[in-house]
N, C-alpha and C positions, 0 to 999 in steps of 0.2 A: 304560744299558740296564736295562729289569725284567726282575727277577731273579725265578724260578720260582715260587718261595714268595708271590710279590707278585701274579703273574698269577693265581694259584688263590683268592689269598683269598678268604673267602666275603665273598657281598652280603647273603643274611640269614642267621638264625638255622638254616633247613633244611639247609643247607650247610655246615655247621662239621663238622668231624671229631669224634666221639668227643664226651664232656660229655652227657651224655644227661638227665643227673640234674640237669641245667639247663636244658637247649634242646629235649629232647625234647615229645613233643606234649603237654598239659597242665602240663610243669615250669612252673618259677619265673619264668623268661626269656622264653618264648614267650607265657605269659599276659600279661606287661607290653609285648610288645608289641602283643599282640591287642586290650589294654585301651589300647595308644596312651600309656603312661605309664613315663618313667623315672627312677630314682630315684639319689643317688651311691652306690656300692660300690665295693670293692674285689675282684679278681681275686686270687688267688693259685696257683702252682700254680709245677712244676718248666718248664725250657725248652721253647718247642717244640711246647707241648701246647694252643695255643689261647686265651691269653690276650687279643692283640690282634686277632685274630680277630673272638674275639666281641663287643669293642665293637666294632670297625668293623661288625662284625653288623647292631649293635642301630643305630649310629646312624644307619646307611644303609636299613634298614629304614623305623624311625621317622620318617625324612626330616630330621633335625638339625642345625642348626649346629654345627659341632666346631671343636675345634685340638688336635694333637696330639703333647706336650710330653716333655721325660726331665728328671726332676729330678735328673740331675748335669748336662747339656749347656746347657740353657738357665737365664738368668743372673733375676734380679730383675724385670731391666728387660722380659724378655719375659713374665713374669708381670702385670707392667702393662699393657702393651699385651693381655693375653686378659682382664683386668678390663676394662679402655676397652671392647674387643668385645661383651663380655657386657653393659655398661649401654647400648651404643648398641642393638642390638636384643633387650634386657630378656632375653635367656637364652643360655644356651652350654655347650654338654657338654666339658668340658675331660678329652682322657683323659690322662695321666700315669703315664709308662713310669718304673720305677725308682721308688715312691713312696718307698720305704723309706726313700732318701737324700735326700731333698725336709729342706730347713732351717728354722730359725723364722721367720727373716724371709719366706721365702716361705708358711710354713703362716698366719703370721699377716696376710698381707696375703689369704688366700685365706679364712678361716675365715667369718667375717662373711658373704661373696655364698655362697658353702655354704652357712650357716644361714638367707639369707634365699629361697635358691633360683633364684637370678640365675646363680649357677652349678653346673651338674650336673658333679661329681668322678666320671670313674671311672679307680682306680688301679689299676697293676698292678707283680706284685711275687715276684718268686721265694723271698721270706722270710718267715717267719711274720709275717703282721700285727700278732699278739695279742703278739709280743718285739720288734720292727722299728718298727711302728708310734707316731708320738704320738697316746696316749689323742684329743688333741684332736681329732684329723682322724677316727682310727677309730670315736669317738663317733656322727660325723654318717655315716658308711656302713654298709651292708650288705656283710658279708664271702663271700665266697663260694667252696670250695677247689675248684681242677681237679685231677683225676681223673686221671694218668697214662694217656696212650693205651695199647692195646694193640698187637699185634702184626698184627692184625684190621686194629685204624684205621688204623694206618702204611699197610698193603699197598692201601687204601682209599682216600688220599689221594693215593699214588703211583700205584695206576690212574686215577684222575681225573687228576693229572697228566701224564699220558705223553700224552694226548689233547690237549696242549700245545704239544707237540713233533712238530714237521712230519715227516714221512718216519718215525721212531723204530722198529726191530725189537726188539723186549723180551719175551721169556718169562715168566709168571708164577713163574717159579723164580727168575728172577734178581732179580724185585719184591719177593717174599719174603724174598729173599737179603738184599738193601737193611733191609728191614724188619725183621727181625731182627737187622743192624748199628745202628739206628737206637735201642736202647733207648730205645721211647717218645717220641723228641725228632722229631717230622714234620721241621721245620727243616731238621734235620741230614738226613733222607733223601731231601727235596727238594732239596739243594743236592748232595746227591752220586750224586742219578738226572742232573740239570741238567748235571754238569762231564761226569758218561761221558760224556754225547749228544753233548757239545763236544766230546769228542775223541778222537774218533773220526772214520773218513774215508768211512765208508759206515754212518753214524746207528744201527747196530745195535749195542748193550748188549749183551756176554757178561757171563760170570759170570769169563772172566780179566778181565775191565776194569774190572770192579768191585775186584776181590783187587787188581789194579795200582794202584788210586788208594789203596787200605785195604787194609790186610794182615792188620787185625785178624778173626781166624776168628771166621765167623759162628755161635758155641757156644751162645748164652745159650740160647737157644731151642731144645732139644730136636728129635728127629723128633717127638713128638705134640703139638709148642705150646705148654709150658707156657710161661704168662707170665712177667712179672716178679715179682710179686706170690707167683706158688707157688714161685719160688727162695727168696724172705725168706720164703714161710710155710716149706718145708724147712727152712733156716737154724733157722728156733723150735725145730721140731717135731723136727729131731735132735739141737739139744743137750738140750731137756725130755726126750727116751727117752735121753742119754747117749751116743749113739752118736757118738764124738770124728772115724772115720773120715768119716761120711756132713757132721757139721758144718762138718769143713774141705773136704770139696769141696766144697759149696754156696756156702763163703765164698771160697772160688776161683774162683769160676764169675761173682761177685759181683764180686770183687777184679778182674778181667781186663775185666768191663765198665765196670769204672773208675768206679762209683757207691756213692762212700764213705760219701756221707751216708744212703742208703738204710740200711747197715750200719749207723753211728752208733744212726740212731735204735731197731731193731730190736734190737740189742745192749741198749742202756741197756733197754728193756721186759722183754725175757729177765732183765735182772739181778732186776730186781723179782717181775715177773708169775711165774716158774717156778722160780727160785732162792729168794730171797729170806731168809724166816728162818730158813732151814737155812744159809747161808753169807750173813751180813748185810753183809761185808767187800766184797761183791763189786761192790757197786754202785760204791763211792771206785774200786775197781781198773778198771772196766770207762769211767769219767771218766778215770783216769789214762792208757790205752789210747787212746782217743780222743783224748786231747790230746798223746799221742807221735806218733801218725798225722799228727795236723792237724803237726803241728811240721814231720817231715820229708817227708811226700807222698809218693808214689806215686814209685817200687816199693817202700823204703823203710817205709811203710807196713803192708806187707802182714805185717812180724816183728810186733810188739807188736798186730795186730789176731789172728795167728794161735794167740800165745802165750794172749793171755785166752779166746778160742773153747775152746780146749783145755783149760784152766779151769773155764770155764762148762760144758764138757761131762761133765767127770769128777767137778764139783762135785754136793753130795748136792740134792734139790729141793723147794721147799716152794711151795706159793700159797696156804698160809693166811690172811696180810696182807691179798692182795689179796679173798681171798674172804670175808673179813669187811669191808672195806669196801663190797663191793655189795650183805651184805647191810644194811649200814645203811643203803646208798643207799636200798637198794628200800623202807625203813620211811617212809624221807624222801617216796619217790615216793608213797607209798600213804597220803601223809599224819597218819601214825605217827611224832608229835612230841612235843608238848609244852612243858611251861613251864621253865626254868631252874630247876634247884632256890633257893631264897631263898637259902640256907647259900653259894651261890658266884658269885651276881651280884654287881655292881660293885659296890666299896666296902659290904659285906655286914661284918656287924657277929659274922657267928655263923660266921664261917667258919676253917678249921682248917687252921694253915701248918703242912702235911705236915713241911720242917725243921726242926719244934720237938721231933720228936718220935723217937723210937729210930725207928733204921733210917729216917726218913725217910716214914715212914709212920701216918698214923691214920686212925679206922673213919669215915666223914660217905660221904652221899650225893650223887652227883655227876650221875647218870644224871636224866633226868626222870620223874615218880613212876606216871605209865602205862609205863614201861619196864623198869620194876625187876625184874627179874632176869632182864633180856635178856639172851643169849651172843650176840655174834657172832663173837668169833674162837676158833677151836678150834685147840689147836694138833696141827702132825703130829709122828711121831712121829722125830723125828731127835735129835742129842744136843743142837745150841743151843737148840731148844726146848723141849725137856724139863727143862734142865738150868731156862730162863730161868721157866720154868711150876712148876718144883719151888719155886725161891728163892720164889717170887709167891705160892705156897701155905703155905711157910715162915713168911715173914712175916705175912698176915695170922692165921694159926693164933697167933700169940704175943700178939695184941691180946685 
């Protein structure tokens, strides 16, 4: 029997939920398909959010031959039969769920009709491409990241769905309701609008029928809506003001929707972006954290993520680091470069091994010579940098 999720699919691109900043009118996607032209890429993005969607989008739009593959399920042998396919009528959109886990043997028997264009790759993939991926493959794609739905799209997808469901009595409270259990994952909201309708004996969805199948309280979302997104901005923005109380409920709020990696990665940028060179230790500890979590999971989890929050919150705060590297970016950007100084390109005859020298240190030119006496990092005023800015002006004063 199809299953919810399968009846709504969208046929083109108009139809997909959410992704705008790909499929909307003028985006990346919609002009390839207006221009009639496809190219291989890669999808990425969290569950549930449209990945396979949008290639069946594109390829049913475009009118395309397809097959569509999981590179843990299917073996070698069915990677040769979609090569056969593709030579007998000279093209084939191969999409490929799970590329991440795709093998040599199979990348390398695909690699070749990829570069010759015999075969159009699009993968999909819930893990970074750019860590996940082999170079080789990711080379010949366009990457593209989906955008976590919001709370908006969910309720979105689940009215267009209900329109599914023959007889269905559902209030937009209990749609919402849905939607907001759904963190972002349509999948997940469409499979648990789909089982209430089933079971029930007079097709009408309360909000007990909902709590009966799921019991986890629909919190994440606020009475005014805030999304996902403003909980992890919260989560930043009250450990950088220090506030240890406001930081642990947002990571509680975080923790109960059982989305740890959203934490993970949020945490590790707070170590750097707001802490930083006032507590340089913090990053090793907030890695160490993360890999206590990962170790034991959930509930478990939630001691060693709560211990470092608390940390990070009481800890003193710097973003000088990172503010001197954007501004060297932006010299980069604005074309504000330069030549390598001679004294310390490769094999450089005039260049000066700092450990030859007291302390580890001697006066040469390192910056390129339109640069010189650039600042970019200034430091704040805390004791490890000060202390680290004193020693730094120490030493060159004794040269």
């Amino acid at each position: 029997m199809e299953i919810l999720a399968d009846k709504i699919r969208p046929k083109n691109l108009s139809e997909v939920i959410g992704q705008k900043h790909l499929v909307g009118p003028g985006k990346i996607l919609s002009n390839l398909v207006a221009n009639k032209k496809l190219f291989s890429m890669i999808f990425y993005g969290k569950p549930g959010i449209g990945k396979t969607s949008i290639a069946n989008a594109l390829v049913n739009e475009l009118n395309l031959r397809y097959k569509f593959m999981n590179a843990t399920i299917n073996n070698k042998n069915d990677f040769d039969v979609a090569i056969a396919e593709a030579k007998m009528y000279g093209d084939l959109v191969l999409i490929v769920d799970e590329i991440h886990r795709m093998n040599k043997d199979k990348q390398d028997l695909l690699l070749p009709y990829i570069e010759n264009g015999t075969i159009i790759l699009i993968g999909l993939t819930t893990s970074n491409p750019y860590h996940k991926i082999n170079p080789a493959i990711r080379s010949r794609c366009q990457i593209f990241e989906l955008h976590e739905l919001t709370t908006e799209d969910i309720f979105t997808g689940l009215k267009r769905a209900s329109t599914y469901l023959e007889g269905i009595k559902i209030t937009d409270e209990v749609l919402n309701y849905i939607a907001n259990l759904a963190s972002g994952d349509l999948r997940y909201a469409l499979n648990l609008l789909e089982m209430a309708y089933y079971s029930t004996s007079n097709k009408k969805v309360t909000l007990e029928e909902i709590k009966n199948i799921n019991a986890k309280p629909a919190f994440f979302h606020d009475k005014d809506g805030d999304g996902h997104y403003d909980v992890l901005s919260a989560l930043q923005k009250s450990i950088r003001g220090s506030d240890v109380n406001a930081a642990l409920h947002y990571l509680a709020r975080l923790i109960e929707a059982e989305d740890l990696d959203s934490i993970y990665r949020r945490l590790s940028v707070i170590a750097y972006e707001d802490i930083g060179m006032a507590n340089p230790g913090i990053g090793p500890r907030v890695m160490a954290a993360i890999h206590a979590a990962e170790l034991v999971g959930l509930p478990e989890a939630r001691i060693p993520l709560g211990q470092i929050v608390v940390e990070m919150a009481l800890s003193p705060k710097s973003n000088s680091s990172h503010l001197a590297l954007d501004a060297a970016l932006n010299d980069i950007h604005k074309g504000n470069t330069g030549n390598v100084p001679d004294n310390i390109k490769t094999n450089s005859k005039d260049y000066l091994y700092p450990h030859n020298y007291p302390k580890s240190w001697v006066k040469q030119e390192y910056i390129p010579i339109n640069l010189r006496g650039k600042i970019y990092y200034h430091p704040k005023n805390n004791k490890v940098e000060q202390n680290l800015n004193k020693l730094h002006d120490e030493m060159r004063s004794e040269q």
